[in-house]
VEXDREN-2710 file (C-alpha; in Angstrom, 1 decimal):
% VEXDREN-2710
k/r/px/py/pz
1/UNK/137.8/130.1/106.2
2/UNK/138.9/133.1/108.2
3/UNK/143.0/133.6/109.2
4/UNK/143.1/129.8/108.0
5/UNK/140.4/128.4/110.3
6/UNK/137.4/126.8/109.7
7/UNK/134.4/128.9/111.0
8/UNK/131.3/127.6/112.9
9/UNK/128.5/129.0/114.3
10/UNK/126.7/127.9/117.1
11/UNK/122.4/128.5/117.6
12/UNK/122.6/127.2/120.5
13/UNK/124.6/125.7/123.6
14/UNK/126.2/122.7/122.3
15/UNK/127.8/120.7/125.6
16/UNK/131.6/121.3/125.7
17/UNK/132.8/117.8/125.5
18/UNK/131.7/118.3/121.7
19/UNK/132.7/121.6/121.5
20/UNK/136.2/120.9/122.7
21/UNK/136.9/118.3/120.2
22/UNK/137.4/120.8/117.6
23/UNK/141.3/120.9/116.7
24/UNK/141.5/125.1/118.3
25/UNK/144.5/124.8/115.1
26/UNK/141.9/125.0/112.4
27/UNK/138.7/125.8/113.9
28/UNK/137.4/128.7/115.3
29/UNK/133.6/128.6/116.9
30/UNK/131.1/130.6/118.5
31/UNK/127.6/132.0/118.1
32/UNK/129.0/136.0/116.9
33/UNK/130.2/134.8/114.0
34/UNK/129.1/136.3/110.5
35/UNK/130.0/134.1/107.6
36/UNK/130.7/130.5/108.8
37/UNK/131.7/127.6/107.0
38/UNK/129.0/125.3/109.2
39/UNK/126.6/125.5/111.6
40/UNK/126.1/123.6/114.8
41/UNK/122.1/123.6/116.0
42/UNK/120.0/121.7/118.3
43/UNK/116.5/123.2/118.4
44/UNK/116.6/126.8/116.6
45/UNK/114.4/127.6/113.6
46/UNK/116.8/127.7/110.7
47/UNK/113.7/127.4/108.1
48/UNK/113.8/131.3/107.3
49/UNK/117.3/131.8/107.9
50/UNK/119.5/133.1/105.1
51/UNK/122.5/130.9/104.5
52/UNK/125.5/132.9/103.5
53/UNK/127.7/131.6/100.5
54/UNK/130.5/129.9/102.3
55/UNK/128.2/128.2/104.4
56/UNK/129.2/123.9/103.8
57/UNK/127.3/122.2/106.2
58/UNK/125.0/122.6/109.0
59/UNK/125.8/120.1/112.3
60/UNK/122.1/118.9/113.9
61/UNK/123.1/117.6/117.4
62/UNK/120.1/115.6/117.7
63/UNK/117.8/113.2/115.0
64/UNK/115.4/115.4/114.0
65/UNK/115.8/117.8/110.8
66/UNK/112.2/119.8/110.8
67/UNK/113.5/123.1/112.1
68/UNK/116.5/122.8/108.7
69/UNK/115.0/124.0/105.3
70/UNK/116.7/120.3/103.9
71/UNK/115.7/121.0/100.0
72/UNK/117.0/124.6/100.0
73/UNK/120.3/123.3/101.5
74/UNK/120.6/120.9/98.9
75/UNK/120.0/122.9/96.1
76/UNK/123.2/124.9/97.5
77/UNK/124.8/122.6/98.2
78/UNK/124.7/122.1/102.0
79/UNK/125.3/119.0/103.4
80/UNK/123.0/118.3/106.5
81/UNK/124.2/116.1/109.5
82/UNK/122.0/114.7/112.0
83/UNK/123.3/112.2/115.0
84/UNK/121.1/109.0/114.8
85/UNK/121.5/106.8/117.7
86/UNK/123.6/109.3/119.7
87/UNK/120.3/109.9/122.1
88/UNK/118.5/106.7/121.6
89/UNK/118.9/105.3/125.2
90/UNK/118.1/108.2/126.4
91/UNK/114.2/108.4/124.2
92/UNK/114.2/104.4/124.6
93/UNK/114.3/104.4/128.5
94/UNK/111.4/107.2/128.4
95/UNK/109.8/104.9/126.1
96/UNK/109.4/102.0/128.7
97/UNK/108.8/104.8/130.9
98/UNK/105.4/105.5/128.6
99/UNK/104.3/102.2/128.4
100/UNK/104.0/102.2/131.9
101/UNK/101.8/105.7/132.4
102/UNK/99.9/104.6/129.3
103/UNK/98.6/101.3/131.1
104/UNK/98.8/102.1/134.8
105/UNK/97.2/105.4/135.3
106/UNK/100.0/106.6/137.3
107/UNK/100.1/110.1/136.4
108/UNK/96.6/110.5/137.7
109/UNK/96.9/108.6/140.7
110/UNK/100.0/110.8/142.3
111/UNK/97.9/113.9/141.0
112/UNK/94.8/112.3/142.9
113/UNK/97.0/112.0/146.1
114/UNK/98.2/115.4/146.2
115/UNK/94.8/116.8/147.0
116/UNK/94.6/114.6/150.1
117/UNK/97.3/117.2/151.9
118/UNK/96.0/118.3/155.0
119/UNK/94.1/115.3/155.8
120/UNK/96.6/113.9/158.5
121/UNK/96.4/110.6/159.4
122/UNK/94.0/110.1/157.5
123/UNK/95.8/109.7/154.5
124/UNK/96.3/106.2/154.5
125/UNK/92.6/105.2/154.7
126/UNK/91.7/107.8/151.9
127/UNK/94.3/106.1/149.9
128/UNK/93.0/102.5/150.6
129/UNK/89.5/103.5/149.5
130/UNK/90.2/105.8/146.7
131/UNK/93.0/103.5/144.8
132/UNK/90.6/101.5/142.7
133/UNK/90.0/104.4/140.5
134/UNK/93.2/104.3/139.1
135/UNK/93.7/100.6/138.7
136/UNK/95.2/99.4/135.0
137/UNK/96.5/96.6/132.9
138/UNK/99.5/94.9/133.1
139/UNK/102.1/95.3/130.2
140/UNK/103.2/91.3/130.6
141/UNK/100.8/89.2/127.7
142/UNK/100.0/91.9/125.8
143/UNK/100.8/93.2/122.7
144/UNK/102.5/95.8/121.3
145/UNK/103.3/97.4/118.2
146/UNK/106.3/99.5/117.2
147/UNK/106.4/101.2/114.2
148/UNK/110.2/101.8/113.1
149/UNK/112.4/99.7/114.1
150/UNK/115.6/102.4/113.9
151/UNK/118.0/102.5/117.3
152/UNK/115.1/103.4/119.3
153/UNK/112.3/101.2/118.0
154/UNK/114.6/98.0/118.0
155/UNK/115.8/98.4/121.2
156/UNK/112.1/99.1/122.6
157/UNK/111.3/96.3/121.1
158/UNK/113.7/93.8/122.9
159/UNK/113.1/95.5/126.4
160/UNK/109.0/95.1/125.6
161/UNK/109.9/91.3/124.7
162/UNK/111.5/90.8/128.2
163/UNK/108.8/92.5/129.8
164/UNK/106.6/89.8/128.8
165/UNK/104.9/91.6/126.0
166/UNK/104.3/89.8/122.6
167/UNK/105.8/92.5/120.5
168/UNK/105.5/93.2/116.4
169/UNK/107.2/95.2/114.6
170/UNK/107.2/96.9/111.8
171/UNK/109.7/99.1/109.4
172/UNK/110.1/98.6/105.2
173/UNK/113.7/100.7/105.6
174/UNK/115.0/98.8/108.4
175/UNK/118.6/98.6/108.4
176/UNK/121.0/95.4/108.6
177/UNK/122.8/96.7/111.7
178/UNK/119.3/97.1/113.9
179/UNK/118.5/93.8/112.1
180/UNK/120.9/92.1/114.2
181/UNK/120.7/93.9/117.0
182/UNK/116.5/93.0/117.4
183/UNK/115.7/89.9/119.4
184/UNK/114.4/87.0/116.7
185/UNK/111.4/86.2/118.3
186/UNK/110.1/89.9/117.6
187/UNK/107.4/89.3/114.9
188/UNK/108.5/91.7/112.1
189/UNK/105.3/92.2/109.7
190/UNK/105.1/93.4/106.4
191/UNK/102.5/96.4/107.2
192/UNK/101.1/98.6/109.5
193/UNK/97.8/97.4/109.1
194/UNK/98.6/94.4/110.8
195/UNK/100.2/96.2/113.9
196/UNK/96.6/98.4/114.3
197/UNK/94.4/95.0/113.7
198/UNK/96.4/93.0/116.8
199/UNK/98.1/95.5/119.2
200/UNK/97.0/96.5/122.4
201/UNK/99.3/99.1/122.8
202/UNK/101.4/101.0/119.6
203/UNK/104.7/103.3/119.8
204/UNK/105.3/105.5/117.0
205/UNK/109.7/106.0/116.0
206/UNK/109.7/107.4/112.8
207/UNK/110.7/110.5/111.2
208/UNK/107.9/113.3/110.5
209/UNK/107.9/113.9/106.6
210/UNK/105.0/114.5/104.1
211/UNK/104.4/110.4/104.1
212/UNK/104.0/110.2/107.8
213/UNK/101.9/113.6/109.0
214/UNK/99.0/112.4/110.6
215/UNK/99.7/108.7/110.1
216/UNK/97.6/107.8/113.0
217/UNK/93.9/109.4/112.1
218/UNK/90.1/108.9/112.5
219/UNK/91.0/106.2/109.6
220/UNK/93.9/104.4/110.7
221/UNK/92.3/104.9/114.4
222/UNK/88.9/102.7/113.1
223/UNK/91.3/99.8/112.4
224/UNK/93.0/99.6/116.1
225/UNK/91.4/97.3/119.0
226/UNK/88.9/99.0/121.1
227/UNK/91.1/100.2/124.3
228/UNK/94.8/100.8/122.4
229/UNK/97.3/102.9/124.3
230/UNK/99.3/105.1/121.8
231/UNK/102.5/106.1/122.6
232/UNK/104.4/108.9/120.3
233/UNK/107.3/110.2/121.6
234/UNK/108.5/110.8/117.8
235/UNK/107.0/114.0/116.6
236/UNK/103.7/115.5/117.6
237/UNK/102.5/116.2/113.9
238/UNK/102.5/112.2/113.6
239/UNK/99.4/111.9/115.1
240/UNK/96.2/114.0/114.0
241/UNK/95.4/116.0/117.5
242/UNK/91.3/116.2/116.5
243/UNK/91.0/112.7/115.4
244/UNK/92.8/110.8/118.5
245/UNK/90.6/113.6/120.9
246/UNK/87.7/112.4/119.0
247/UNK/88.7/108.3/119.6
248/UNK/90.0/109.6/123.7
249/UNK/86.5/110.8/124.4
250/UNK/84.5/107.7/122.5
251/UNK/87.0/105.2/124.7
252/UNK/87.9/103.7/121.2
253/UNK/91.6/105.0/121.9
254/UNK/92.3/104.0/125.8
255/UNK/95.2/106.1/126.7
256/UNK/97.9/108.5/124.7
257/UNK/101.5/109.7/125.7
258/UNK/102.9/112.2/123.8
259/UNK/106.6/114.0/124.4
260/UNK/104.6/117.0/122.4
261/UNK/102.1/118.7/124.2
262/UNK/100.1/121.3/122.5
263/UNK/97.1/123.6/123.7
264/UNK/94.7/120.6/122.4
265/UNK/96.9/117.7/123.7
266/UNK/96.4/118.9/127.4
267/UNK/92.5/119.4/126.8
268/UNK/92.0/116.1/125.8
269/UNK/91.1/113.1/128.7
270/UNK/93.6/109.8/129.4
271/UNK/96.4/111.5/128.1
272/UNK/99.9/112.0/129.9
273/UNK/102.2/115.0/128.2
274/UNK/105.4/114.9/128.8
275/UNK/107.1/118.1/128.2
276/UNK/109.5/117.1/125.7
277/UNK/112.2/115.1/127.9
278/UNK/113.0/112.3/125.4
279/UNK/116.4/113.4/125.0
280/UNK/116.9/115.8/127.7
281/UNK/119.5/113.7/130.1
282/UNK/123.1/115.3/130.4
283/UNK/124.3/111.7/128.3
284/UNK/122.4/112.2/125.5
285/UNK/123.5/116.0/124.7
286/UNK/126.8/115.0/125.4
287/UNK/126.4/112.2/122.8
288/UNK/124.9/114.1/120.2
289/UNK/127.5/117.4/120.5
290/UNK/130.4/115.0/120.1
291/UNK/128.6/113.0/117.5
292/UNK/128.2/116.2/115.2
293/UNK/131.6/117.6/115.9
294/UNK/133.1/114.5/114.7
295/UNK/131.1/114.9/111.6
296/UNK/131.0/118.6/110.6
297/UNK/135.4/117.9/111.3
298/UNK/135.8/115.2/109.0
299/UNK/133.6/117.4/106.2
300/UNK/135.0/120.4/106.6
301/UNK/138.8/118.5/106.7
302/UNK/138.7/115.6/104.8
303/UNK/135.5/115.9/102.2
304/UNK/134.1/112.7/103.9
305/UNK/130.2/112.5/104.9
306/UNK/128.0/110.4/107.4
307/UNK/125.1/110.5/109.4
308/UNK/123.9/112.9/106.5
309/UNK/120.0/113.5/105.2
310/UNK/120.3/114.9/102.1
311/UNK/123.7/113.2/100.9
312/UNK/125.3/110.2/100.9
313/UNK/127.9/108.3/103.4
314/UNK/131.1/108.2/101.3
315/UNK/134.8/107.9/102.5
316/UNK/137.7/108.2/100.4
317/UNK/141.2/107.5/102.6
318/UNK/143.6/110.6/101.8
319/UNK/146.5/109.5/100.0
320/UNK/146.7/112.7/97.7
321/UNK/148.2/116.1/97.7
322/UNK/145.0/117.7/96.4
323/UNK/141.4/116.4/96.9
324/UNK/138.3/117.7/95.1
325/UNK/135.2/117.6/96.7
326/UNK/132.2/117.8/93.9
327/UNK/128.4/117.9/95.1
328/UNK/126.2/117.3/92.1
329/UNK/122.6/116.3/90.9
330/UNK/122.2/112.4/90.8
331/UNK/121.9/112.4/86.8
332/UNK/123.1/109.9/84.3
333/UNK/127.3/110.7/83.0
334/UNK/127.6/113.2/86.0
335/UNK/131.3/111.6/86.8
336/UNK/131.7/111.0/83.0
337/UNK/131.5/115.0/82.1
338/UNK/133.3/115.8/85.8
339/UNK/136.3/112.3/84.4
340/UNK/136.0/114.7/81.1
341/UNK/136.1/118.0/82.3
342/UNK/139.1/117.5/84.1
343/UNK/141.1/115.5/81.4
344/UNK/140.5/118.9/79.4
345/UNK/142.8/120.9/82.1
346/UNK/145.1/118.3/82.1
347/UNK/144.1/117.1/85.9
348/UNK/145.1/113.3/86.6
349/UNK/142.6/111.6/88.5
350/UNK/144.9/109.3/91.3
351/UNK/141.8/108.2/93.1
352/UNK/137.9/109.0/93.2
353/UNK/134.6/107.7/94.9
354/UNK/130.8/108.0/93.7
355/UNK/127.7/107.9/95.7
356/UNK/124.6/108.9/95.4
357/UNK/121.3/109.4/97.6
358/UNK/118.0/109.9/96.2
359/UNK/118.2/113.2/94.1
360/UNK/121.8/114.2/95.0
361/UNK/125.2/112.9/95.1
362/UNK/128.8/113.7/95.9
363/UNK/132.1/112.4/94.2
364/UNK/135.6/112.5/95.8
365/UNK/138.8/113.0/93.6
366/UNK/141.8/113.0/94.3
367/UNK/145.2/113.9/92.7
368/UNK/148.6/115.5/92.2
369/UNK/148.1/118.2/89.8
370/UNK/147.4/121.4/91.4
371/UNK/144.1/122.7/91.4
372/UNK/143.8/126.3/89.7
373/UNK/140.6/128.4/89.6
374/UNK/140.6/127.5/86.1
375/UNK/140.2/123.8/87.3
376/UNK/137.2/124.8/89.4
377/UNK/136.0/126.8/87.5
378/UNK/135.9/124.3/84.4
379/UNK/133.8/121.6/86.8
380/UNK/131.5/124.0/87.8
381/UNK/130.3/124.8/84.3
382/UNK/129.4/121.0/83.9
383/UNK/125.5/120.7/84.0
384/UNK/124.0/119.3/87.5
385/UNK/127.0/120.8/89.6
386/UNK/125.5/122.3/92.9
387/UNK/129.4/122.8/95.0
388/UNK/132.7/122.2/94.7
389/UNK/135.8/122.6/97.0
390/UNK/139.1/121.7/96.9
391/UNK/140.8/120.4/100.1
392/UNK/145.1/120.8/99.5
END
């Protein structure tokens, strides 16, 4: 904190309907500023950037975390927000959207036309005669297969079912909230092996991590129907460039759409590249600014977390005058030593919440007794601690 204000840096535009939901009392933002408390990013490379020590928390207005060093932040410390669901209209109207240019050839018929300007009135003849060479399938009857069934993937799903399509879908980490929302006659199966075997056309919606680089390759490609449309409007490192050229050129793979064209993408034959537009509407930005205002606020205030990657949702109402905020290793007696260490200082615990998430977790305190450096600096030297804050 600076002149007691929060600090937060912005790396790039963030809409000002986010922006302006900061309380101007306690926060002070910009993208000059030196030694912020959080960050606010949408795109910019933050892999190689050097995090200064106050830095808390860094605010992704968007779902994707690949341009945020994620284990380095949580080995300081650094709780990472994203915004899930705050642009998934937006990427799930796109998605039908792809379906469509995957099947129809649509792209290639309007490029086609263009090159009859100049021909007059005889436009409408050349048309006639030339339209056969774009003709494709319908999307009604067929089947499709969507791989995560998060905000986007459900919703695809549903809109895909009403189309006509006989849809299946597929996610192990699906969560009860999207489970509700996804119509019941969507076949959920229990693998992906059964979505390459049947589908006629498959959307990727999952996140890009060490499990799912190149999940669709020359292997997982020799299991699909001869003919499948492949849509990925996820990440572009999802699907191996080479191997899909390879299955593009042999006709084993009918059509791609990607959102992530690359020098090799736009080489390769019956494939539409979009230039990144899955969240690019004026809604969705809005969205996700306000979305990760609202959380870097509540973190930065309150000690509460959600919508984060590397730690987990907890909320603890404040009914305290002080509140400690204690990031720490997931390890067995982590709150027992922190219970201990605090009993030591003669610190009354009034109220406290534990949660964890994978490797790391985060416990809330709260209570009367002021909190001295000596406090702090007594739970710190318990084994597993990565941060702690006190909030008065």
């Amino acid at each position: 904190m600076k002149n007691g204000k929060y600090q937060v840096k912005l790396f790039n535009k963030i809409a000002a309907i986010g922006t302006d939901r900061f309380d101007k009392a306690m926060f002070e933002y910009g993208d000059a500023l030196e030694n912020p408390d959080a960050i606010l990013v949408r795109s910019a490379d933050m892999l190689s950037a050097e995090f200064n020590p106050e830095l808390l928390c860094i605010g992704r207005a968007g779902i994707g975390v690949n341009n945020i060093p994620i284990d380095r932040c949580s080995e300081s410390g650094i709780v990472v927000f994203n915004t899930p669901g705050a642009n998934a209209n937006a990427v799930k109207e796109l998605a039908v959207c792809a379906l469509l240019l995957a099947s129809r050839n649509i792209v290639g018929g309007i490029e086609w036309v263009r090159t009859l300007a100049g021909e007059g009135d005889a436009v409408p003849a050349l048309v006639e005669k030339g339209k056969s060479k774009f003709v494709g399938p319908e999307l009604k009857g067929k089947k499709l297969g969507v791989i995560g069934l998060g905000a986007i993937g459900a919703t695809l799903a549903n809109i895909a079912y009403r189309l006509g399509m006989e849809v299946y879908g597929y996610d192990p980490f699906i969560t009860v909230e999207n489970a509700w929302t996804m119509n019941r006659l969507v076949n959920r199966v229990s693998s992906e092996k059964e979505i390459y075997e049947n589908c006629d056309y498959i959307s990727i919606h999952v996140p890009l991590n060490a499990d799912t680089r190149n999940k669709i390759n020359a292997s997982t490609i020799a299991t699909m129907k001869d003919g499948v449309r492949i849509i990925n409007l996820a990440r572009g490192e999802l699907v191996n460039d080479a191997d899909i050229a390879e299955a593009l050129e042999s006709g084993k793979v009918g059509g791609y759409v990607t959102d992530f064209p690359n020098a090799a993408t736009l080489a390769m034959k019956n494939t539409v590249c979009i230039p990144h537009l899955g969240a690019s509407t004026p809604e969705s930005e809005d969205n996700c600014a306000v979305m990760a205002v609202d959380e870097v606020s509540e973190y930065l205030l309150n000690g509460n977390i959600s919508h984060s990657v590397n730690l987990p949702d907890i909320y603890l109402p404040k009914e305290s005058k002080y509140r400690l905020c204690v990031i720490h290793r997931n390890i067995p007696n982590m709150v027992g030593m922190i219970s201990t260490a605090l009993a030591e200082v003669g610190v009354n615990i009034e109220h406290m919440i534990n949660k964890s998430k994978k490797d790391n977790a985060c416990t809330i305190i709260e209570t009367e007794n002021e909190i001295t450096e000596s406090v702090l600096e007594k739970i710190k030297s318990v084994n597993g601690i990565l941060r702690v804050r006190v909030i008065g």
